[in-house]
N, C-alpha and C positions, 0 to 999 in steps of 0.2 A: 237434749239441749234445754235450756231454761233461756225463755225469750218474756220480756217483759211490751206488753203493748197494753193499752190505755190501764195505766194506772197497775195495772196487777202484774207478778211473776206468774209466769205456766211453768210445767214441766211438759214437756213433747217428745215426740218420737221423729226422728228426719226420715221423710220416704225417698226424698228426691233433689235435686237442686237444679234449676235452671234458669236463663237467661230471659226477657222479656220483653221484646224494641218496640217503641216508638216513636217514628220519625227518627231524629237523632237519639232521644235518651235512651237510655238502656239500665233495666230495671236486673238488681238481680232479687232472686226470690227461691224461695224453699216449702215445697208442701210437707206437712209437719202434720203428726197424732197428736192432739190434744189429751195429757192425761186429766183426769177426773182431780176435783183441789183434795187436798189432803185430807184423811180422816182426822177432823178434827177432835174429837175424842182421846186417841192417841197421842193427837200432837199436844194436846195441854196437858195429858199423864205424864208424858216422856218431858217436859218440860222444854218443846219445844224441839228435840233431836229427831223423833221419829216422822220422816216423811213418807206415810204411805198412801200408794193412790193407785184409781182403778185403771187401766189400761184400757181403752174406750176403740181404738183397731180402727177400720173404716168408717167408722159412725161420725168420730171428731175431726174427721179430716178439714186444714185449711191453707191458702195459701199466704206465707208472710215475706214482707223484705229482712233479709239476710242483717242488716243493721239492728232489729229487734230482737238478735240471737245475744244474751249476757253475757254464757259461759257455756261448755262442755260439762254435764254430768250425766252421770249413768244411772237408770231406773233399771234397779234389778229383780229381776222376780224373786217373789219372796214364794217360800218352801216352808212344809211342815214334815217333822219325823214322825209317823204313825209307832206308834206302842212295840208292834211287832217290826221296826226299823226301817220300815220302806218310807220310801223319800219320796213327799204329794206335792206336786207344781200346781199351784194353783195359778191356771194361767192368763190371769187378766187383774192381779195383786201382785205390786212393785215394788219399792222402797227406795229411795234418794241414798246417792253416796257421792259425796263431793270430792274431787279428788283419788278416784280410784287406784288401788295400789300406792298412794303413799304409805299406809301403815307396814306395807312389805319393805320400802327403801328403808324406812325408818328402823327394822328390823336387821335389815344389812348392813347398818351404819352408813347409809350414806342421807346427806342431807337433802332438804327443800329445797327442788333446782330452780324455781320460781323466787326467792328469798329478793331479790334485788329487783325483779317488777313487780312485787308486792307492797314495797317501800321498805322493806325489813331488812335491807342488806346496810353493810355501814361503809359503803363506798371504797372499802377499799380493792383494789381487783389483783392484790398483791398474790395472792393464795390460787389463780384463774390457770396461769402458765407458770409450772417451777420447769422446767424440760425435764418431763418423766418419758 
C-alpha cells in the first residue's frame, strides 16, 4: 500500500485490518510495515523510475486509519542472477511496481480497465454492452 500521512508518501506492507470503538465512533485502522524511503541514489540515476527500498519486517510496525491508504501497489523483492545462474533473493530489498500486471493486458491486447476513473475515458459507454 502507499499511505500518505503528515506530509509524506510511505510504501507499507498490511499485516492486519481491524476495527477500533469508542463509545459510539468507530475507527477503522490497519497495522502496516513501514518500508525504508527509496534509495535515493538510484532514484535520481533512474530519473526517478527506480523505487527501491529496504523492507524493515517487525521493527517498522504501525498502526494507521485506513483513510491514509492512496493506493494499492506491490513491493516486489528484488533478485540477483549469480554468474553460474542460481537466482539470490535478497530478502529485505523491494522495488515499487504500480499497477501490477498491466504490462501482461496490454500484451493481450486488452485495454486499461481503470481509463474512465482515471478521467481518461471520453464518456462514451457505447463500446461497454454490444450483447456479445
Amino acid at each position: 500500500m502507499q499511505i500518505h500521512t503528515n506530509n509524506h508518501s510511505k510504501f507499507t506492507e498490511v499485516q492486519f485490518f481491524f476495527h477500533l470503538q469508542f463509545a459510539e465512533e468507530i475507527h477503522n485502522l490497519a497495522v502496516v510495515s513501514i518500508f525504508s524511503s527509496p534509495d535515493q541514489e538510484l532514484l535520481e540515476h533512474s530519473f526517478q523510475a527506480i523505487y527501491a527500498c529496504h523492507y524493515q519486517e517487525d521493527n517498522a510496525l504501525v498502526a494507521i486509519d485506513v483513510k491514509n491508504i492512496n493506493s494499492v501497489v506491490s513491493m516486489v523483492p528484488y533478485f540477483k542472477i549469480a554468474q553460474d545462474g542460481e537466482i539470490l533473493m535478497l530478502h529485505t530489498e523491494h522495488f515499487l511496481v504500480e499497477k501490477i500486471g498491466m504490462e501482461i493486458t496490454a500484451l493481450l491486447g486488452q485495454g486499461d480497465e481503470d481509463k474512465e476513473e482515471d478521467g481518461q475515458g471520453n464518456g462514451n459507454n457505447a463500446d461497454i454492452d454490444k450483447g456479445c
